[in-house]
Each structure stands twice: as C-alpha cells, then as structure tokens.
N, C-alpha and C positions, 0 to 999 in steps of 0.2 A: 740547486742548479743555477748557472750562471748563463744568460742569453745575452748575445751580445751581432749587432747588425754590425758586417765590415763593411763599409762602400767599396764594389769592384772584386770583392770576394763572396762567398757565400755566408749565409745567417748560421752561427755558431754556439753552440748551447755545450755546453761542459759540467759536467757530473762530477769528475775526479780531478783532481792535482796529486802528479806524479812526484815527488822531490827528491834528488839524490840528499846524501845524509855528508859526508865528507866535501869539502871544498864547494858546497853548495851551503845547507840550510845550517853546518857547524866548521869550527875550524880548529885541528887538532885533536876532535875529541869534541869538542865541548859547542853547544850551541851560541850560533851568534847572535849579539843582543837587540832584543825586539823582536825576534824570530817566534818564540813563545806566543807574545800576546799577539802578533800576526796573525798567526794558525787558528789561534782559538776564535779570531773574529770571522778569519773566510773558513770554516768548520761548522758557521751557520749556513751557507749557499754549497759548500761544495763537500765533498768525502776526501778526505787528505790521507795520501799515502808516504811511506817512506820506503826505500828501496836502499840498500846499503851491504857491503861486503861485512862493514864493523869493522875494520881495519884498525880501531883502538880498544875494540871488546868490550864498548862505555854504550853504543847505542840504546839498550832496554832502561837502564838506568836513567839514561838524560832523559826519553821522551815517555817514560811511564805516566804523567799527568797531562800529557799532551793529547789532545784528540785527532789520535790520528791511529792509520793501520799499518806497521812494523812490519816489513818483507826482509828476512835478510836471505842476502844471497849468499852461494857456493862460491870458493874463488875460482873453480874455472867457467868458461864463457858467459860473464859476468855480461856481455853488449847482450845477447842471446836472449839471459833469462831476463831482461832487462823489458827486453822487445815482445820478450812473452806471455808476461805480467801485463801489459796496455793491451793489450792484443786479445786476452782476457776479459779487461775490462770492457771493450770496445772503442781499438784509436781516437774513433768521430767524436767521441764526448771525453778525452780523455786530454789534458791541458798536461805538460813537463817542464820541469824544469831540471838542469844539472850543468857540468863542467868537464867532464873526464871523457877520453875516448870510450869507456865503457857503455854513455849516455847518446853517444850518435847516434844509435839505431831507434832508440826510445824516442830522440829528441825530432827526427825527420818523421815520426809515423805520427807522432800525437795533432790533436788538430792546432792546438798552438803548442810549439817546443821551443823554450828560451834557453838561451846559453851564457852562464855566469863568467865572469871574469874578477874575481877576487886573490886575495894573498896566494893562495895556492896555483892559483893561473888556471886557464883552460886549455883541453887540446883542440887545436884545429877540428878535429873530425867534429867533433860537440857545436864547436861556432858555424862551419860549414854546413849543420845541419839542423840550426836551429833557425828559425823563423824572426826571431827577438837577440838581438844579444843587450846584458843591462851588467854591468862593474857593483854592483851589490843586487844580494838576495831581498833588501828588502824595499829596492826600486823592481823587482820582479814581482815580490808579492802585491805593491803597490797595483801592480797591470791589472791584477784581479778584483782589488779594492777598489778600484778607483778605475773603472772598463772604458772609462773614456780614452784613458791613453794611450791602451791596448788598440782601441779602434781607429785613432791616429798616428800610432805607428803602422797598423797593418793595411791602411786602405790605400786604396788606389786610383 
C-alpha cells in the first residue's frame, strides 16, 4: 500500500495501479524501456494490474515475468469494462494510468487517474479526465516512486 497526505485534498492510500498496456506502459507491441524494472520496484507497495484489448496479440508474452495481473479485454465497450474492473477493485484505493478514450471512465473514478501523452498521443476524453497529465509513463510511474511529486502536483 502506498499512503500518501495531499494538502487541500483528502489522505490517499492506494492498493492497485491500473495501466492501460497500448500507448501507455508499451509502444507498438512491445514494452517501453524501463517500464520492466519500474513495475517490479512499485510491485513491492502496490498490486499492478494490466488492462488491454491486445491489439498486437504479444501482451502474455511480453509481460509473462512481470509482476503483475493480465485483464484483457473484449473489443466491445472496452471504456465499460475498463470502469468495471476498478470498480471491483474499489475506485478509493485504486490509482490509473492510461491514454485512449477507452481510459476516461477508468481514469475520472480512480482516486488518482493520470493521462499519458506519448508517440501514440492521447484522446482528449483520457486528459480531461485524468487528475495528472505526465508526456512519459515513466515520469507517471516516477509519481508513485517518488509520492512527493504526486503531492505537489495535486495539493492545493
């Protein structure tokens, strides 16, 4: 578990990281680098999940020695089971990250929801409803590594 005090907002404790798999935590297919030994340091404090269409049919493959939990999705109403998965989990302890308008509904419920902006770009809906926006995943994952920055980006 990750606890962390926002001045201005309420005390935040987070159990899960949500991560879309496409134009989030890989690119193309294939994981972006330093993303690996990321996961496996905040996999001591937190339960890392992945969430994914599989849109290149390589996700099992790439993340088989990663410590994390594999959801893939159905391609239709991918925002849905997205939102239903955290919702599961329970929003309040449940931290996201992702890029695609599939990720807006995930990204507004979680108690923190960050929105990527990498090669693949983000949709508006993801940025509009994320709490964080950060131009690499691994200044996102950074927020968890290092919760100072998270608390001064988010206090008030």
């Amino acid at each position: 578990m990750l606890s962390i005090d926002i001045p201005g907002r309420k005390h935040v404790e987070i159990d899960h990281l949500v991560l879309d798999y496409n134009g989030t935590i890989a690119l193309d297919g294939d994981l972006i680098q330093r993303v690996p030994e990321m996961m496996e340091e905040l996999s001591t404090q937190l339960i890392i999940h992945v969430l994914t269409a599989d849109t290149h049919g390589t996700v099992k493959e790439k993340l088989v020695s990663l410590p994390c939990r594999l959801h893939v999705i159905s391609p239709e109403r991918q925002n849905r089971a997205k939102l239903d998965y955290i919702q599961r989990l329970g929003c309040g302890r449940v931290a996201a990250i992702g890029n695609g308008e599939n990720d807006a509904l995930m990204l507004r419920e979680a108690v923190v929801g960050i929105g990527i902006i990498q090669p693949e770009g983000a949709s508006t809906a993801a940025l509009q409803a994320a709490a964080v926006v950060c131009t690499s995943i691994r200044d996102a994952l950074n927020l968890f590594i290092k919760p100072a920055r998270l608390k001064a980006t988010l206090r008030n």
